[in-house]
N, C-alpha and C positions, 0 to 999 in steps of 0.2 A: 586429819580428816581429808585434807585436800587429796595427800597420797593415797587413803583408800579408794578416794571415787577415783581418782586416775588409773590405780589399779584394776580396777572391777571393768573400767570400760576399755582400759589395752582388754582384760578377757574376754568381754563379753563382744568387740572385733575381732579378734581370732577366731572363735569358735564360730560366728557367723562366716567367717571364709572360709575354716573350714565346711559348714553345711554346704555355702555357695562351690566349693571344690568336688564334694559328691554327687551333689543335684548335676551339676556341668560334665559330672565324669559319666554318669547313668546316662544321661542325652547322648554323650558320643563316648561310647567306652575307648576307640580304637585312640584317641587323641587326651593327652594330660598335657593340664592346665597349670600354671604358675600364677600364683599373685603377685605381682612386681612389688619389691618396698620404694619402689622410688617414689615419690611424690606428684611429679609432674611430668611424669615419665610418658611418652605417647605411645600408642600398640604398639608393638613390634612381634614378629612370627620368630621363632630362633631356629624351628624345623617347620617343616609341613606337618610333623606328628604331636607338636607343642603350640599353645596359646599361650599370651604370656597378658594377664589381668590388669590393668593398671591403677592404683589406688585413687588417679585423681587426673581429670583431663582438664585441662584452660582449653573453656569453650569460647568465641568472639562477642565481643558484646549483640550484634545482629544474629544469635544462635535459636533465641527463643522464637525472636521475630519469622525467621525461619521457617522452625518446628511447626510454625501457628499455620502458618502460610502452607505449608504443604500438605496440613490436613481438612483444605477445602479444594473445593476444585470453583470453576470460573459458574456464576449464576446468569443463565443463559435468558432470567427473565428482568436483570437488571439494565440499567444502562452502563456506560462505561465509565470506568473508576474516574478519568478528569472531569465527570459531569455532575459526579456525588455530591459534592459541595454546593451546590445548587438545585435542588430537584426542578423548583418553576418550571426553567429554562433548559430542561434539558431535552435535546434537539430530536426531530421523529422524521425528518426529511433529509437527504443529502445535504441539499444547500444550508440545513439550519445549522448541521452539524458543522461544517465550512465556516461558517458564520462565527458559531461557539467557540471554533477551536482557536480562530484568526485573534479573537476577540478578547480570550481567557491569554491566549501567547503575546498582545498587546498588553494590556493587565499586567501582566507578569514581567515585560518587558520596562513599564512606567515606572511599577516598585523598586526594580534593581537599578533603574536610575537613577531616582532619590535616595536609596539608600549607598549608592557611590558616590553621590554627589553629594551628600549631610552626613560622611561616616559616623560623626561626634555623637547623632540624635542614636543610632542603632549598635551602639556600643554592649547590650545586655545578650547573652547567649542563653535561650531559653531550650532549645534541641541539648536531648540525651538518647547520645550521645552526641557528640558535636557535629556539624553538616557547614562543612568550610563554604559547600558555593550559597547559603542562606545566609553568612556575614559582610559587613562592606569588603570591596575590596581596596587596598591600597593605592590610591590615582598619584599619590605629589611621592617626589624621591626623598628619602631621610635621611640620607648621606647630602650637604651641600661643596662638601669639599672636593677638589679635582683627585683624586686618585682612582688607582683599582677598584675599589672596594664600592663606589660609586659608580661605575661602571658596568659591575656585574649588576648591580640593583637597577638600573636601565634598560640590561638586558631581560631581567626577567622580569620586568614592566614591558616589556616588548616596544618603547620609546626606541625605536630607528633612527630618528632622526635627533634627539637628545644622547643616544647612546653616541653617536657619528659625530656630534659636534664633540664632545669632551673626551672618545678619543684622538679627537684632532686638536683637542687642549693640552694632553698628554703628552701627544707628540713634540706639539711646539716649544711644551717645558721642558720637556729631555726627558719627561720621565719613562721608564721600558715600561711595556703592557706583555705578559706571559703571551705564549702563544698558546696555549689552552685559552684561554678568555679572547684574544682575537680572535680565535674561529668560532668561538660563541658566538663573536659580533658579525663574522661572515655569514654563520647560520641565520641569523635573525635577517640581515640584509637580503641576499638572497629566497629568506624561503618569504618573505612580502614584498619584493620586487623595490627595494632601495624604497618606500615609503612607509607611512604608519599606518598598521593598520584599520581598517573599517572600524571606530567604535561599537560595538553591540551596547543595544538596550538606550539606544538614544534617540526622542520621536525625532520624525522628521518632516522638515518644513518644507509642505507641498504647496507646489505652486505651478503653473500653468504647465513649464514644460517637464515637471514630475510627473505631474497626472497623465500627458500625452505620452510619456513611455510606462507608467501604468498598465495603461488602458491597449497596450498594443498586445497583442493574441500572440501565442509562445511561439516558435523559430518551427517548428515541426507537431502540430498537433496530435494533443491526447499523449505526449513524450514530457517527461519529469524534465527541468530545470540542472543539467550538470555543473559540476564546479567550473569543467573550462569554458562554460557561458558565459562565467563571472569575471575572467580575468582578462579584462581588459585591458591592463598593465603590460608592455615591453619592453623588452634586455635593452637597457639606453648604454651608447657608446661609452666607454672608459664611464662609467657608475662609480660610485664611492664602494662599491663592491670589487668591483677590477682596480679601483686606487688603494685599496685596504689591504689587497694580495699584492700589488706590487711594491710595498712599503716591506715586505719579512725578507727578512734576509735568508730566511731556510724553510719555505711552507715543507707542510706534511702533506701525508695523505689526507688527512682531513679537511686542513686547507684546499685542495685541491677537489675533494670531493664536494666541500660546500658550494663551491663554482661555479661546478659541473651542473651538479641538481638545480641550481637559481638560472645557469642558462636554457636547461633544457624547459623547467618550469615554464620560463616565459619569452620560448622561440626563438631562443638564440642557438638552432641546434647545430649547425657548420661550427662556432666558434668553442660550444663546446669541446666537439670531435679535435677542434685542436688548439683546446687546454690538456685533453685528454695526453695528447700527441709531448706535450712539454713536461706531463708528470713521468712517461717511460723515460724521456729524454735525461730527467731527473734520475734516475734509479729509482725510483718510488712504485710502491703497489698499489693499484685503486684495492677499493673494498668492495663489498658486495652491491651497497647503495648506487656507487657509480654506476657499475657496469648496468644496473638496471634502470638509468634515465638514458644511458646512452642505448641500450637493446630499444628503450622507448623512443627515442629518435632518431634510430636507425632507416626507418622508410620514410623520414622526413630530407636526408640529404642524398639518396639514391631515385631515380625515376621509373628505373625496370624494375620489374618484379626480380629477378631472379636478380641484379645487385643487391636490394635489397634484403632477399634473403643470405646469399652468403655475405655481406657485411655482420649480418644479425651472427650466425654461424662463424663468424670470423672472433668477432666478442667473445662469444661461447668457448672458442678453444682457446682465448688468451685468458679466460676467468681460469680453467684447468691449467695451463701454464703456470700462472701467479699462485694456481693451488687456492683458490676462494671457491667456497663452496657455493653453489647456491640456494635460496629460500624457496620461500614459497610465492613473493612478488618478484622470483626472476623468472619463472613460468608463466604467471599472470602477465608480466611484460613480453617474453616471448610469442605467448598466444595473442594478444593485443595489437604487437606488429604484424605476425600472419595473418591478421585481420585484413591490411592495407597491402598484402601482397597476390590478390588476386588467386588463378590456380598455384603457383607454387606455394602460398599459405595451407590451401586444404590437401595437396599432397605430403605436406612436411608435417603436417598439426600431429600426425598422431605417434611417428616416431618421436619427435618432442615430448610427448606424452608419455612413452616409453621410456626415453635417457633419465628422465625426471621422476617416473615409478621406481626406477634401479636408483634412485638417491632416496629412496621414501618421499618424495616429493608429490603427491598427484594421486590420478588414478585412470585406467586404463580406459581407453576409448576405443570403441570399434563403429556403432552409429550411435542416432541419437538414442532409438530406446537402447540399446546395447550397452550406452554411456550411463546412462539414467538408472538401467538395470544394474550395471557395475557399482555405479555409485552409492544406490543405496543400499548394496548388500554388505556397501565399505560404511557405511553413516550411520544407520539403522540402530536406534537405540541407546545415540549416542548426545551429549552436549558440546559443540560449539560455542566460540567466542571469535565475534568478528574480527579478521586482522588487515583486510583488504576491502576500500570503497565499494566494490563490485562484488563483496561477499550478497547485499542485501539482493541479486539477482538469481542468488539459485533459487530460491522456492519459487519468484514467478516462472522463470524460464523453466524449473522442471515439473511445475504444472500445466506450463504452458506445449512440452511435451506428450504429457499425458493425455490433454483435450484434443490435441492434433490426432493422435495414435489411437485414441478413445480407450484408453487403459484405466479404467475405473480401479481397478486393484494396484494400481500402480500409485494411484494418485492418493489410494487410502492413506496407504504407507509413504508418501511423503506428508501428508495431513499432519499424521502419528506420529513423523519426525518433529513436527514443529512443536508438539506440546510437549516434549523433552527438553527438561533440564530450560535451559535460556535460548534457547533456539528460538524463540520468537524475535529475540533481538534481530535475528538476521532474515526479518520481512521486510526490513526498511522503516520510511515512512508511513503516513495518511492514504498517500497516493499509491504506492505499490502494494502496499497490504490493502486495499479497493482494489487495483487488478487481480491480485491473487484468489482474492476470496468470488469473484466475477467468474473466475477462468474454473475455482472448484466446483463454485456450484451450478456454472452450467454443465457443466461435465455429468453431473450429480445428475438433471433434467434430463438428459439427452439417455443415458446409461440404468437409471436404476427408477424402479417402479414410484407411484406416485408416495405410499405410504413411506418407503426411506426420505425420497426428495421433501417431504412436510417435515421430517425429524430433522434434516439437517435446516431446514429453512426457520424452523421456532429456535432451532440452536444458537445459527447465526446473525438472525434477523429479527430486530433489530439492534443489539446486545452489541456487534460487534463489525457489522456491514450494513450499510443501507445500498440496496441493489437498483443499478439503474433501471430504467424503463426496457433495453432490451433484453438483461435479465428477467425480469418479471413476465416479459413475453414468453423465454423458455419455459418460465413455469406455466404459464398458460398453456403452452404447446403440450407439455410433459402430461396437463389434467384431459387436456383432449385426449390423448393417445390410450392412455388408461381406464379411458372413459369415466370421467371422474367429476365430471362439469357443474353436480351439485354444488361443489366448494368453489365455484365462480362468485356469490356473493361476501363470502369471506375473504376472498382473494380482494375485489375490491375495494371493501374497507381497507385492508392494509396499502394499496393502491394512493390513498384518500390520504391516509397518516404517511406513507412515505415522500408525498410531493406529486406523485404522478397522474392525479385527476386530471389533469389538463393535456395530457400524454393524447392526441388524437389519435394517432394510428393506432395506439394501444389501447382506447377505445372503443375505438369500432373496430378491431378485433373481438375484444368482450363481449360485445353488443352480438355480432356475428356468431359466437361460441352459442349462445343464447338462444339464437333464434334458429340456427339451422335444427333442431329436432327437437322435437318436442317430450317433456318430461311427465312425471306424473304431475296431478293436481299440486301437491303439497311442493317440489320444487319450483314448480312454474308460478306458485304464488311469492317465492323468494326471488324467481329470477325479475317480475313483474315491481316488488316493489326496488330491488336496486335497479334495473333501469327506472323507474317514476325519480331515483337518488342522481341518475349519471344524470336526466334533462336538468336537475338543477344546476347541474354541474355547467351544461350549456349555455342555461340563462343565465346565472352568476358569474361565474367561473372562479376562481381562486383569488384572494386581493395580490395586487403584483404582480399577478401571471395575464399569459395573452389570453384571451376567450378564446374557445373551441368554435366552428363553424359549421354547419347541419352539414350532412350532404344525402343527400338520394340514397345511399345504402345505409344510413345511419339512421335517417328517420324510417326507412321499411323495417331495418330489423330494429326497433323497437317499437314500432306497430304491433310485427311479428307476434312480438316474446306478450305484450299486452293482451294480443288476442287471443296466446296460447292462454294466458289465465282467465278468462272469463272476462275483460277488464275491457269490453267494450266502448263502454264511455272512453275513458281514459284515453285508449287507442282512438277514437274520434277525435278527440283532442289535439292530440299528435299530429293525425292525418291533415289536419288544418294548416298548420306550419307546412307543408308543402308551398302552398302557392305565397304563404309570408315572406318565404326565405329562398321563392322563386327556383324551386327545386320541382322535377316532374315522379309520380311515383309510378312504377310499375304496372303493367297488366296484371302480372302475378298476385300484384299484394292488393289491388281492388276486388279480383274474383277470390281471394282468401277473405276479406274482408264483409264480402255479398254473402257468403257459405255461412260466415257467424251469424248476419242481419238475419240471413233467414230463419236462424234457429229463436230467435224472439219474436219473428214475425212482422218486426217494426218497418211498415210500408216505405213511411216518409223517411228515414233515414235511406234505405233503399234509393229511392228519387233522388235525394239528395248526394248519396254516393253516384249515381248515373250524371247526374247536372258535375260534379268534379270532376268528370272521366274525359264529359263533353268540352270540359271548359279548357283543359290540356288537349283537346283535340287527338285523344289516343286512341290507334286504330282499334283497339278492343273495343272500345263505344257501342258498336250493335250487338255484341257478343253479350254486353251486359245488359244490354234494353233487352233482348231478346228473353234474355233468364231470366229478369223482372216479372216479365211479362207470362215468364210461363209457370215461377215458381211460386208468386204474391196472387192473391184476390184485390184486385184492383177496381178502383170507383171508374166510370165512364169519365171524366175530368181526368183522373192519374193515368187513363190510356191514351187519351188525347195530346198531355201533356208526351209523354213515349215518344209517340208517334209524330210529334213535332220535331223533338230531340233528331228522330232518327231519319228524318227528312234533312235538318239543318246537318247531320251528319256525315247524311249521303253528298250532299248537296257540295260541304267545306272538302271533302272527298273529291 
């Protein structure tokens, strides 16, 4: 029985490849197809005129996960995927989002502290597949004995200074340590400056003079935090780094390379240059690594530009010598140094550019757009994976390109590069993906009519960018120019929910958009009640934030825009805070003001606007008794009254 169903189904898979061999042959006749019997056999082409089928592919356990993922695209009306777990709280301002993220990466930082420091309690693996950085990690060594074998488990516990004392335990026993494992320990010593390094994920205990280097504003404003901010640390005389190399009886190149990199690392670059000097002295070849901390501190031991550069160039022809080829971080280091070499860096930078294209290295510069054009006609389409700290700076700098040169077509296409494949990886962080998304979409404002600038602005915002205050201004600008000023009260709701109500200038900007022309009934009763929304904004103002302060063109143009609506009361209203908040209004805005009274007729308000004109002592005063008096029917008392005004007028005159 068993045998006949084995049988019937070996046939009834045959015959289904066969059909699958027809149907494939009719789609492309010029091309025959094989069904591979291998089992786990992967595609392979055997000509360009053959497919070769394969019965059975090992796909990754993350394949499904995948497949799922790539048949959605990004929801532009969601917030962003670290906020999901929380809807309450999730953030609609710059600063909340700062807030949230500081707050979730504290959070996250307390958990892997407990769970390093009680590995016993967090012993169950509930991820499937497994996620090694969501397990404890191993803090205490498990080796207690002095050998090798303890040694290396130090090293990759990254204990420097436990590794350093036991192998000076080894020593003292006699026992030999391989030179493969002492330059492991040279690697470790060197690449953390002979100390341990910084625990992560450990609170820490603030106290006075933590908080006062806190609280001190970054070295160069509005500029990201670099790594060589942080090291602190310097090349100490004869180190247990320099006593570890002079204990081998035969360093390597790798010895010697380790060195190199922990001098140049942390400013020892002269002593590098000659350790450098004692590995030729040795017969020994550096390797690539080398030659690319010493091209990096190369403009650190010469003063002229042009030593400088041929020192740099001196490297260069001894790396060809030795026969090391170079990568892609000895270009990056090359261009790095012609950073620091003044004009002979920007006359050299693009032959550099050239030697390094003729290795597959790079790609060809002639200017910036030039570069930028070259560039992505090389990228275009394609995925990246970062391999260099300074990869996260192309998308800002080549947006930052495009905004300069106002290349709107230019910048699409780097856009449409970044949603390729994992190329988002290489925006950086928080901070540089806010520049970038700043730098496109003003570009967007400045370049393309209002109805694109609103498709990218629901796209972006606030899903993926909260836009500062002088962004939001380009959009403001962008709705002027198109004449589009309808959508000024939508504008400032969003204004409200991203933080920027308290924005003054950016306020009375809006205010200004508003008032200067007037709209039909139906917008001018939208523009009437979001200004009646921005005075509360005045008298309240936002909890935590500073209050806004009236001024003389804020309180006219919302007069203005009130009186363009009919909203006379209202705009009297207003007009009163003048002399509250000891501000003087205009000529202009009292005979705009007189023109409305008289269309109701209302005497006493008239008078009463005449008595506020008097009281500021503003030479218009007779110009508006005079209209009173020639536009109103006036009681024998209301001309008297005039006529006193216009006497004490003359008179303060």
């Amino acid at each position: 029985m068993a045998s006949s169903c084995s049988q019937a189904l070996r046939h009834h898979v045959c015959k289904s490849s066969r059909i699958l061999r027809v149907h494939l042959q009719k789609a492309w006749p010029n091309r025959s197809f094989v069904l591979n019997p291998a089992a786990d056999q992967q595609p392979a082409v055997s000509s360009p005129e053959e497919i070769v089928i394969p019965k059975k592919k090992t796909w990754s356990k993350e394949a499904v996960l995948q497949a799922l993922a790539s048949t959605v695209n990004r929801d532009p009306t969601a917030s962003d995927y670290r906020f999901q777990d929380d809807p309450y709280l999730t953030p609609k301002t710059s600063s909340e989002f700062k807030l949230f993220s500081l707050s979730q990466e504290s959070g996250r930082n307390a958990a892997k502290y407990f769970i390093s420091t009680y590995p016993k309690y967090f012993q169950k693996d509930y991820a499937q597949p497994h996620i090694p950085c969501l397990m404890p990690e191993t803090l205490e060594a498990q080796i207690e004995e002095v050998s090798e074998a303890a040694l290396i488990e130090r090293i990759q516990m990254r204990k420097v200074k436990a590794a350093v004392d036991l192998y000076d335990q080894l020593q003292q026993a006699g026992t030999p340590v391989s030179l493969d494992v002492t330059n492991q320990l040279l690697d470790l010593i060197c690449f953390y400056g002979d100390c341990d390094p910084a625990q992560e994920n450990v609170p820490e205990q603030r106290n006075e003079e933590t908080e006062d280097v806190q609280d001190e504003p970054q070295t160069k404003k509005g500029r990201a935090s670099k790594a060589s901010d942080k090291l602190k640390a310097a090349w100490k005389e004869n180190n247990n780094a320099e006593r570890i190399f002079a204990l081998l009886s035969e360093p390597n190149t790798h010895s010697y390379s380790a060195l190199i990199r922990g001098m140049v690392k942390y400013g020892a670059y002269s002593k590098a240059f000659s350790t450098y000097t004692d590995l030729l002295n040795n017969q020994l070849k550096a390797d690539v690594s080398t030659f690319n901390a010493l091209i990096t501190a190369a403009p650190e031991v010469k003063e002229k530009y042009n030593e400088k550069w041929e020192l740099i160039v001196d490297l260069l022809k001894q790396m060809a010598e030795q026969k090391v080829k170079p990568n892609l971080l000895t270009l990056n280091a090359v261009l790095k140094a012609l950073r620091r070499c003044g004009t002979v860096g920007k006359s050299q930078a693009f032959p550099v550019i050239s030697e390094m294209r003729a290795l597959s290295i790079g790609a060809p510069f002639q200017g910036q757009t030039d570069i930028l054009q070259e560039v992505m006609n090389e990228v275009s389409g394609k995925s990246f994976t970062p391999q260099d700290p300074d990869d996260a700076q192309f998308f800002i700098t080549a947006v930052r390109i495009c905004l300069d040169t106002k290349d709107i077509e230019q910048a699409y296409r780097v856009h449409e590069l970044l949603g390729v494949g994992e190329n988002w990886r290489l925006l950086g962080n928080d901070f540089q993906q806010n520049i970038y998304h700043a730098r496109f979409f003003s570009l967007l404002c400045m370049m393309e009519n209002i109805d694109v600038v609103l498709k990218w602005y629901r796209d972006l915002v606030p899903s993926v960018y909260y836009p500062s205050s002088n962004v939001m201004r380009d959009l403001l600008q962008a709705l002027d120019t198109d004449n589009r000023l309808d959508l000024i009260p939508q504008i400032w709701k969003d204004l409200k929910q991203l933080g920027h109500g308290n924005r003054q200038t950016l306020v009375e900007e809006l205010l200004t958009l508003m008032a200067r022309e007037k709209q039909n009934q139906e917008v001018q009763e939208t523009f009437a009640e979001c200004a009646l929304d921005i005075k509360k904004m005045y008298d309240t103002g936002d909890r935590g934030k500073v209050m806004m302060s009236w001024t003389a063109g804020s309180l006219s143009d919302l007069v203005s825009v009130l009186l363009a609506a009919q909203r006379r009361q209202d705009a009297w209203e207003i007009l009163k805070l003048f002399k509250t908040h000891n501000r003087v209004p205009s000529e202009e805005l009292l005979d705009k003001f007189l023109t409305c009274i008289k269309e109701s007729g209302d005497v006493n308000q008239a008078l009463e606007l005449v008595q506020i004109s008097a009281g500021f002592c503003l030479p218009g005063t007779p110009k508006l008794i005079q209209r009173v008096q020639q536009e109103f029917l006036l009681s024998e008392q209301q001309k008297s009254m005039l006529s006193d005004l216009e006497i004490q007028t003359f008179n303060s005159d």
